[in-house]
N, C-alpha and C positions, 0 to 999 in steps of 0.2 A: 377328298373322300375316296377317290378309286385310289386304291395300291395295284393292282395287278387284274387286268380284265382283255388281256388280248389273246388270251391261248384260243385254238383251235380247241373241235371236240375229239381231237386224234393229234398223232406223230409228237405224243409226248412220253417218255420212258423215265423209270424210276430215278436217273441220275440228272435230270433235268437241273435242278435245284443245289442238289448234297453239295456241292462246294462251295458254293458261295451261301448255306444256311450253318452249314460246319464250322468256316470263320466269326461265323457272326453268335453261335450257341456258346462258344470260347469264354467269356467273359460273362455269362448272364445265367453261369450254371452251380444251384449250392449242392454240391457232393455230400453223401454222408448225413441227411437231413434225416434226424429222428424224427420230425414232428409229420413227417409224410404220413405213418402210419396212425400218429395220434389223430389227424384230421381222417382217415378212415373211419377210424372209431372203431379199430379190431379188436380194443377190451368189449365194446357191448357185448360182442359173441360168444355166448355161453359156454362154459368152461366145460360146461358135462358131454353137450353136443362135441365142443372138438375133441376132445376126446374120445367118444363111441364115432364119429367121422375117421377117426385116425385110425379108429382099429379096423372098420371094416374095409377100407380103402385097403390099407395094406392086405387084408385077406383077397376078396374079391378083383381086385386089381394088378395082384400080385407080377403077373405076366406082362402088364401094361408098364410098369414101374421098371421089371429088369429090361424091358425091352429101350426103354427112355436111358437108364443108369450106362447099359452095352454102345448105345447110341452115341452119348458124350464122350467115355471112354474111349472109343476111337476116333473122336473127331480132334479131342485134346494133343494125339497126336501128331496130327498137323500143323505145319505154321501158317499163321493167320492167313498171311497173303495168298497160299493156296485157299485157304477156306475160302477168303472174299469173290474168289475169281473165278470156282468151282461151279457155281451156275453156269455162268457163259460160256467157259469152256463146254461143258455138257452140253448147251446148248447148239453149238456147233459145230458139235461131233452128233447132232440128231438123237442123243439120249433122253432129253426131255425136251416134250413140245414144246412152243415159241409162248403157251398161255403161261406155261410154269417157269419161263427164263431167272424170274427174280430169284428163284431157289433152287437150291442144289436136292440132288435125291437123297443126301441125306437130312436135311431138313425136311423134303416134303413125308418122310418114314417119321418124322416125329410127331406131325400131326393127329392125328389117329388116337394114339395113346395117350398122349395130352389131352385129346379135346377128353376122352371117356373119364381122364383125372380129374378135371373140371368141372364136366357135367355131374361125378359122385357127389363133388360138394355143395355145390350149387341146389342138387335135388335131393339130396337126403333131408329125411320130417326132422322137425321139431323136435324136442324132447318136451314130453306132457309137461303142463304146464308154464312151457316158456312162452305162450302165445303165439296166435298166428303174426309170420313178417311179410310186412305190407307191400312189399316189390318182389316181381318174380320173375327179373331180368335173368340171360341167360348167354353163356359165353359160344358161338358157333365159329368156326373155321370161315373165313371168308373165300368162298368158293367161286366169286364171279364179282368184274371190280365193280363198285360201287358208281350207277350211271349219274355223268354229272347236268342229267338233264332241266334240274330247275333251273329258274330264270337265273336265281345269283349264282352257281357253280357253274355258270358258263366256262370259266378259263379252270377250271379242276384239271391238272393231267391226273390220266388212266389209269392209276396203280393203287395198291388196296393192301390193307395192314392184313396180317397172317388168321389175325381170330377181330372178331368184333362182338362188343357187348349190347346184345340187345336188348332193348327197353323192355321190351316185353315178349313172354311164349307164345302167345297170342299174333303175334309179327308173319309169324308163317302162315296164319290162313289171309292175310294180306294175298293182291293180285299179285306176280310175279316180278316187275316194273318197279311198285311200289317195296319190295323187300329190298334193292337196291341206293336203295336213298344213304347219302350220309347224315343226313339230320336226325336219323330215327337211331342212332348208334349210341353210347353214353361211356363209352370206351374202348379200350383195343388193347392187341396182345400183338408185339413183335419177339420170332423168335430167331435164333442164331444156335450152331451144332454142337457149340464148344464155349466154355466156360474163359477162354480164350480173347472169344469175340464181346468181353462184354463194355458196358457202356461209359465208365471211368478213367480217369485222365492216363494218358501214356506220356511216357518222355517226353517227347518233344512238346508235347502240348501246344502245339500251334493250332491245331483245330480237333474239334470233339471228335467223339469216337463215330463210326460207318451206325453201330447202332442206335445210338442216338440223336444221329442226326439224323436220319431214316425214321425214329418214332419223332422228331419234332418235325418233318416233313406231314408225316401223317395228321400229327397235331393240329397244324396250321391248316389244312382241309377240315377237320372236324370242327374248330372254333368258328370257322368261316359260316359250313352248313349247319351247324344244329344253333336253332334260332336262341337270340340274348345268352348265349356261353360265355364263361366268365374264367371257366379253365377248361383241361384237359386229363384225362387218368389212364394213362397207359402200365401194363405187364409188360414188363422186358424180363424173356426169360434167353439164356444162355445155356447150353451145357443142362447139367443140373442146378445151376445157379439161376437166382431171378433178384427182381428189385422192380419198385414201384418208382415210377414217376408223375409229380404234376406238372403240367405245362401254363402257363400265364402269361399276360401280354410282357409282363416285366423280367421272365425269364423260368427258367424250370428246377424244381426242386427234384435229388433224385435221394431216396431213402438208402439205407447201407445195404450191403449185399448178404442174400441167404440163399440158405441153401436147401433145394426144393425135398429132401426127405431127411435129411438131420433138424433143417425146420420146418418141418411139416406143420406143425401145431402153424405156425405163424403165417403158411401159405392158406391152410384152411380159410383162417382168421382174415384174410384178406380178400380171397375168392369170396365164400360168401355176404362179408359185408358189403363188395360190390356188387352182388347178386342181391342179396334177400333185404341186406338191412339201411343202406343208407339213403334218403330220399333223393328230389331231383334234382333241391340246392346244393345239397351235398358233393352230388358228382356233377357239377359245372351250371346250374342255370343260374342266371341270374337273382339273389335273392329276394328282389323287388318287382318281380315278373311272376306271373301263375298262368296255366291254362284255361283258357276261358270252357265252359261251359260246352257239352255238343249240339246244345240249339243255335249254338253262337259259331259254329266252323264256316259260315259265309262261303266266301272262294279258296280260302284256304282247307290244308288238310287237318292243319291246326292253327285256330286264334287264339290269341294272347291277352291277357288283362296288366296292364300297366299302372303301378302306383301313381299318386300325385307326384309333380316334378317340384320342387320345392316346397314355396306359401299354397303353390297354388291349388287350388280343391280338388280340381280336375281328374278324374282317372280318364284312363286311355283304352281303347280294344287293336290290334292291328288287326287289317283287311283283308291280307295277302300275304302270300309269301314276303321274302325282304325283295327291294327293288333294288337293292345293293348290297355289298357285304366283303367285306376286305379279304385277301388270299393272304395277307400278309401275316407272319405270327405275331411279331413283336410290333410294340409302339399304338397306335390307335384303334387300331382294329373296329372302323367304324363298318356301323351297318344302317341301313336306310328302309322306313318304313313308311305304308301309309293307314292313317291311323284316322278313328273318329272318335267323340267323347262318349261317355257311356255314363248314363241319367244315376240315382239312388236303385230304379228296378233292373240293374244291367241293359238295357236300354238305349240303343246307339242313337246319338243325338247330335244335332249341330253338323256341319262340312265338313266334309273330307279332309284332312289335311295329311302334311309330313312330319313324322320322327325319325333323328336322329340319334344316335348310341354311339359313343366313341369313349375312348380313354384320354385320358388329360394330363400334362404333366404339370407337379402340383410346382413348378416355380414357374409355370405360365400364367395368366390372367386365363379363365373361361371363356368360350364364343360368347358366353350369353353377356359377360362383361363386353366385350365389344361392342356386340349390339348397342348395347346401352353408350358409349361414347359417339355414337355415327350422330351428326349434326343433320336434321335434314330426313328426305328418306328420296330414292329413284326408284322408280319401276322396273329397273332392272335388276336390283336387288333382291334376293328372300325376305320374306315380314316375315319378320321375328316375332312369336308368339309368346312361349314362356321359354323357361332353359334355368338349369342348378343343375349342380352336381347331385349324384343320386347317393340316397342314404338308403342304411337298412332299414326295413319295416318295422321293428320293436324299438327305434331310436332314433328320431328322424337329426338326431344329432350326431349322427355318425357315420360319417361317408362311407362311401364302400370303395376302396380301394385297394390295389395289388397287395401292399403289405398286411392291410386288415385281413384281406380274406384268409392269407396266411397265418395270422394271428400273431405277427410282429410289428416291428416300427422300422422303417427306415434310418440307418446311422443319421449321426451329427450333419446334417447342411446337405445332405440323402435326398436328394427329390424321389416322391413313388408316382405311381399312375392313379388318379380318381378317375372314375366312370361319371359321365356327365351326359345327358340329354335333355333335346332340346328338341321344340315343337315348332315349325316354319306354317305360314296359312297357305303358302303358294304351294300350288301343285304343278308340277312337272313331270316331263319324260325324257330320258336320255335322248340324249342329242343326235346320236345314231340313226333314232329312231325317224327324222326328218322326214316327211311327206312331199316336200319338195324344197328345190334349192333354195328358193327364194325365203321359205320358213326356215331352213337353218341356217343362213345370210342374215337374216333378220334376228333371228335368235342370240347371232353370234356377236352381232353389234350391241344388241340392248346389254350385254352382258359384261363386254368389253366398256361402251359407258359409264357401266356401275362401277367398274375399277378405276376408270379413270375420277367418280365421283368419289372415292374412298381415298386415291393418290392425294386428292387436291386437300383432303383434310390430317394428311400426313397419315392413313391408315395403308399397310400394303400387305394383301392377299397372302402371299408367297405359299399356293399351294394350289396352284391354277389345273386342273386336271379334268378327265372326261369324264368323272362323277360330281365336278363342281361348277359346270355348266347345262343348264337342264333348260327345255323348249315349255314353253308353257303349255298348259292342258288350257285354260282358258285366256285366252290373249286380253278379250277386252277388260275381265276381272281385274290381270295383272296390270296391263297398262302399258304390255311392250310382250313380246314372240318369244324373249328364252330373258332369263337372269340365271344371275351368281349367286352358292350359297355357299356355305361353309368358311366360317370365318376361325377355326381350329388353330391354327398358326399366323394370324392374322398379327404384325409388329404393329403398335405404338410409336410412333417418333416423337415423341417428349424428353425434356429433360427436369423434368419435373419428378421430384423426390418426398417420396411419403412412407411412413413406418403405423404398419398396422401391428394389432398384439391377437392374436386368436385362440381359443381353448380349442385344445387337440383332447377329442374322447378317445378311452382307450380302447388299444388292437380287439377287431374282432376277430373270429374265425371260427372254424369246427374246430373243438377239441379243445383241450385244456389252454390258456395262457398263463404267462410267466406270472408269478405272484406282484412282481417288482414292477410291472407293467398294466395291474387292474385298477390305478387311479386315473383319471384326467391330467392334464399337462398344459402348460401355455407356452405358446412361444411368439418371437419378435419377428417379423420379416420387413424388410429394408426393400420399397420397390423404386423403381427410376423407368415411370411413367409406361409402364404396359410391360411388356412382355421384354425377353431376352431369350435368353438360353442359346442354344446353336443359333450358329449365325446360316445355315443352308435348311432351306426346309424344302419341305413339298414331295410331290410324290418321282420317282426318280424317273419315269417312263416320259417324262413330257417336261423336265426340267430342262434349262437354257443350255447351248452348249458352253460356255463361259463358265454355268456351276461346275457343269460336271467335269470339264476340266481341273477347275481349282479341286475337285475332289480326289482328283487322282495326283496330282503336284503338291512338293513338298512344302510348298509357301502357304503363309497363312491363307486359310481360308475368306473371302471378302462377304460383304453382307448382301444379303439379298435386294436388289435394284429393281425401278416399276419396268425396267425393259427387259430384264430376267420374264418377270410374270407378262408380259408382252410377247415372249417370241412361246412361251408356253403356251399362251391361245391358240398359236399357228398350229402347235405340234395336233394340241387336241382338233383341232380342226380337219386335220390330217387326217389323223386317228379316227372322226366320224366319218369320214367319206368314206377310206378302204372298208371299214366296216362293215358297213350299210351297204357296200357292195358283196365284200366276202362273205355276206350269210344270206344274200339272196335265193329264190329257189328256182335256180337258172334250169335245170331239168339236165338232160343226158348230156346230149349236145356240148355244155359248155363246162363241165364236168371237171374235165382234166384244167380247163383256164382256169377256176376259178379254185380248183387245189393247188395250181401255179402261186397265184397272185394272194392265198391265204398263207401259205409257207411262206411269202415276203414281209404280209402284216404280221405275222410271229414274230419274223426276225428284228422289225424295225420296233415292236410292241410289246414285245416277250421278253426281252435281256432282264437276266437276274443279276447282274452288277454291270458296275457302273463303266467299264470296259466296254463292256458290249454291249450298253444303250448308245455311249459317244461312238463305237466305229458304224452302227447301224444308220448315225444321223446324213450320211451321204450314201449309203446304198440301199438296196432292197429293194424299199416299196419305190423308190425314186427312177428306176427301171422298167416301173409297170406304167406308167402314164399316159404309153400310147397303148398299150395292151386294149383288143378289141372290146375285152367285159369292161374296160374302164371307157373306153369312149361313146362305143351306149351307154352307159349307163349316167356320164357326169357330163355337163354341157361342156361348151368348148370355152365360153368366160370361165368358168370356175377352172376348168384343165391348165387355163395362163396363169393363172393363181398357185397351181401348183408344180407348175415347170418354174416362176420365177421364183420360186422358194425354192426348187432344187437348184437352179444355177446361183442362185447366193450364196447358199452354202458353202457349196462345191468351188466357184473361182469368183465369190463377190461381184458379182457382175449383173446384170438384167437384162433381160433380153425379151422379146416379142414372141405373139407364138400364132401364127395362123391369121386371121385377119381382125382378132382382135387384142387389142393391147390396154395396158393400165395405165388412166391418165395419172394416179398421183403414184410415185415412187413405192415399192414396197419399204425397204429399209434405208435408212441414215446414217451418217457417219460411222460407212462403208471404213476398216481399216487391215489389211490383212486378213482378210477375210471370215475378223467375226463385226458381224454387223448389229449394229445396235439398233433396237426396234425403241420407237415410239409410240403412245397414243393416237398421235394425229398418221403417224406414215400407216399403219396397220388398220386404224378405221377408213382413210380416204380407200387404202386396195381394197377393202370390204364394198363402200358404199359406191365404189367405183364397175363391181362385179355383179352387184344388186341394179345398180343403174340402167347398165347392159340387159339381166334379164326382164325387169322390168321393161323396156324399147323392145325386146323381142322376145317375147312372154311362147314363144315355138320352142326356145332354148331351154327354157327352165324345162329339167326332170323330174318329175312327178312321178312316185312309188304307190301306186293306190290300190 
């Protein structure tokens, strides 16, 4: 479930990401996409409006427009690579403050006359008779970066798209605090000097363009925060050139290129249907989600009303914010709620529980099919409620998936993403969040348990991370201190061969679809006993070093092993302690340590490829161990636990630390120094360190 949750709330800069997001947009990008604008729906837009829009723009704006056209025109002639480089240098010749580093002064001169182009469209009336449009979003300059203070934008680095589309005019008499949110956004405008700079393939095509990967940067913060998003809708404007993009977990559609006053009519046409005309499904919410009512905002700023999950009758409200929610753009994009049912009078009723939202790939088997094969049940496991993939609300036969929303099909033997969620009864809290050692020792066994109870029936996790281990809220409900949930990438070891036949309804989407593509369809699938697909899953920040090796070597890649998701407990294990330290509220004093020892958890927690998670696994935080914020703060059992996982690493070896030591072995067949973790070596160190606090209950740290 966690993709990326280690950043700091500082000492991250715009370029954090762009290269190893650039490689990765290469492949996943359709150029040239007419249907961008159909899914706008820029024919609704009245023909007479853009037109009487078109004239008085050009009159009234007249200065604004040469001032934009003079702008490009000199930027065109530069080559790009001055253009790119133009900020920084400026920057360091003290021309522009250190807030405005991202842009150069000739972009930040474009702002201005833009945003007033913008705002002509956006606000000019109706033309009698056309009725009043039911949204009165509106495009502002983003002038201060969006703070990433809610609970799930913890790991947001600090950087903020050029214009942002807000939900509503109303937004500004918001507190101050709260006009910072990315949730409350419903799109965004990236701009660049020169027609140059724009966002379509170049020669070499080894990786996407600086603009585009910078709006799919921004993307992937916005899908993250704005709660159940399902895409993304960025302006990328260039020069006098612009183009629409959507963003999706399955990859980005970008529309052909226009040009902002020879196509005027079609900029109109796009401005304000983003503005005035298209609702919230439209520009990304999920269509099977609504805003709940304002008697119903609980502790959130806004709650949610959630359809039935399948058969099941059940509707949902969330309670909160999300308690999690993926940074990542592409692939699952799960997000984690807590949720209670809600009666025929809207009416919250029955326990508290968890939802989960993810995306699914349609030649894996569903978690909630998992569920359904587990033989048995353990306490350290999530109880699985209900779980189906989610359909749209007018069809409950019609999944909602990447290709649907687009309004296509995925090619011949084409896997796409279905959106699937699933309701767990157990409630928990991240692991971090530990109250004392001995409850994340305990947490961390009953959990590791539960996989060894899913090995023994041939079922294996392989996606072991620090959002799929959670401490329980009620121990004796659950029946054990933390369990595992998230069975997403969960393999099957069968060899067991079965052919189902299933009717495929046709693509949905905004906007017109193909004629050739409005009937129903069947097709055959051939499966061999659960899941397949990649043979390396899970999330990369806490994967073995053994995967992430074979990741970067030219040999076949090997399948995921129960000691792979074994030495992944350790990592997260890790990963909660520095934590839990590094966001303590140590006061002045210790100030500068624990800015120290947070730049270490980035380093060893924060790699965006996979280079610099494996060179991280022996340095960094492995450095800080005797560091004084860590030795108050972590007993001295638990510190042996973490020094003998560093010398294992580092020269395969064990070693003692202080006066007390581990009776059973951490790892086994020790060979060259990667060492293979087991079930029984990795619980006996646990219950071996639990043992110890337990005898001397003075050692256990307690955070209270």
């Amino acid at each position: 479930m966690a993709d990326h949750y280690a950043s700091d709330r500082s000492n991250y800069d715009s370029g954090f990401s762009h290269s190893a997001l650039g490689k990765e947009l290469v492949d996943r990008v359709q150029y040239e996409a007419q249907s961008v604008l159909t899914r706008l729906r820029v024919s609704s837009v009245d023909d007479g409006f853009v037109a009487a829009c078109k004239r008085t723009l050009m009159i009234e704006l007249a200065e604004d427009i040469k001032t934009l056209k003079s702008l490009a025109a000199r930027a065109d002639g530069y080559p790009v690579e001055y253009l790119e480089s133009e900020a920084d240098i400026e920057a360091e010749e003290g021309i522009i403050p250190p807030s405005e580093r991202k842009k150069s002064r000739r972009e930040l001169r474009m702002y201005s006359p833009l945003e007033r182009v913008l705002e002509h469209i956006a606000s000019s009336p109706s033309l009698d008779g056309q009725g009043a449009e039911p949204f009165n979003r509106i495009f502002r300059r983003q002038r201060a970066t969006p703070t990433p203070n809610q609970y799930h934008t913890l790991g947001f680095p600090r950087f903020a798209p050029d214009f942002s589309l807000l939900r509503d005019r109303s937004f500004f008499q918001l507190p101050p605090a709260l006009q910072r949110r990315w949730c409350d956004r419903d799109g965004f405008i990236e701009v660049k000097s020169s027609s140059q700079q724009h966002p379509f393939p170049t020669a070499d095509g080894g990786q996407a363009s600086t603009l585009l990967t910078q709006a799919a940067n921004y993307a992937r913060m916005h899908l993250s925060a704005r709660p159940f998003s399902v895409f993304s809708i960025s302006l990328l404007v260039f020069g006098c050139d612009f183009c629409v993009c959507i963003f999706d977990r399955h990859g980005v559609m970008v529309s052909p290129r226009y040009h902002m006053w020879d196509d005027l009519d079609i900029l109109i046409r796009v401005v304000r249907s983003l503005t005035r005309v298209l609702d919230e499904h439209e520009v990304g919410i999920d269509p099977s989600v609504s805003p709940a009512p304002h008697t119903m905002l609980l502790d959130a700023a806004q709650a949610y009303i959630v359809d039935p999950i399948g058969s099941d009758p059940r509707r949902w409200c969330t309670l909160c914010e999300p308690i999690w929610s993926s940074l990542s753009l592409f692939g699952r994009g799960t997000t984690v709620w807590r949720v209670r049912e809600l009666d025929a009078n809207n009416q919250l009723c029955g326990s508290e529980m968890i939802m989960k939202t993810s995306w699914r790939s349609s030649d894996r088997d569903s978690e909630s099919s998992v569920y359904h094969t587990i033989e048995g049940s353990h306490p350290g496991l999530a109880k699985h409620v209900v779980g189906a993939d989610v359909t749209f609300p007018d069809n409950k036969y019609a999944r909602i998936t990447a290709h649907a929303l687009r309004g296509t099909t995925p090619g011949p033997n084409k896997p796409t993403l279905i959106l699937h969620r699933s309701v767990i009864e157990t409630l928990g809290r991240p692991v971090w969040e530990y109250q004392s050692e001995r409850e994340l020792l305990e947490g961390f066994i009953a959990a590791l348990e539960a996989h060894q109870f899913l090995a023994k029936q041939k079922i294996l996790h392989r996606d072991i991370s620090a959002g799929n281990i959670l401490l329980a809220e009620d121990p004796l409900r659950q029946g054990s201190a933390g369990f595992l949930t998230d069975l997403d990438f969960a393999r099957l070891e069968s060899d067991v061969e079965f052919k189902i036949t299933e009717t495929v309804s046709p693509p949905r989407g905004y906007g017109a679809i193909p004629s050739h593509l409005h009937g129903p369809s069947t097709r055959t699938i051939t499966k061999f006993g659960g899941q397949r697909g990649g043979e390396i899953t899970g999330t990369l920040h806490f994967l073995s070093r053994r995967l992430l090796q074979a990741m970067l070597s030219d040999k076949p890649t090997p399948p995921t092993a129960a000691e792979d998701d074994v030495e992944s407990f350790l990592w997260v294990l890790v990963y909660a302690i520095y934590r839990r330290i590094c966001f303590l509220d140590v006061g002045t004093s210790q100030a500068a340590e624990q800015k120290t020892l947070r730049r270490a958890f980035t380093k060893s927690f924060g790699g965006r490829t996979t280079e610099e998670i494996l060179e991280a696994r022996c340095v960094a935080i492995w450095n800080l161990t005797d560091a004084p914020l860590v030795i108050q703060h972590a007993s001295a059992p638990l510190r042996v636990l973490l020094r003998q996982f560093n010398f294992t690493m580092v020269v395969a070896a064990e070693r003692s630390y202080g006066t007390f030591t581990l009776d059973t072995p951490l790892f086994v067949n020790v060979n060259s120094g990667n060492a293979a973790f087991t079930h029984e070596s990795f619980l006996g160190a646990l219950k071996s360190v639990l043992s110890q606090l337990r005898d001397h209950p003075e050692l256990d740290h307690r955070f209270d």
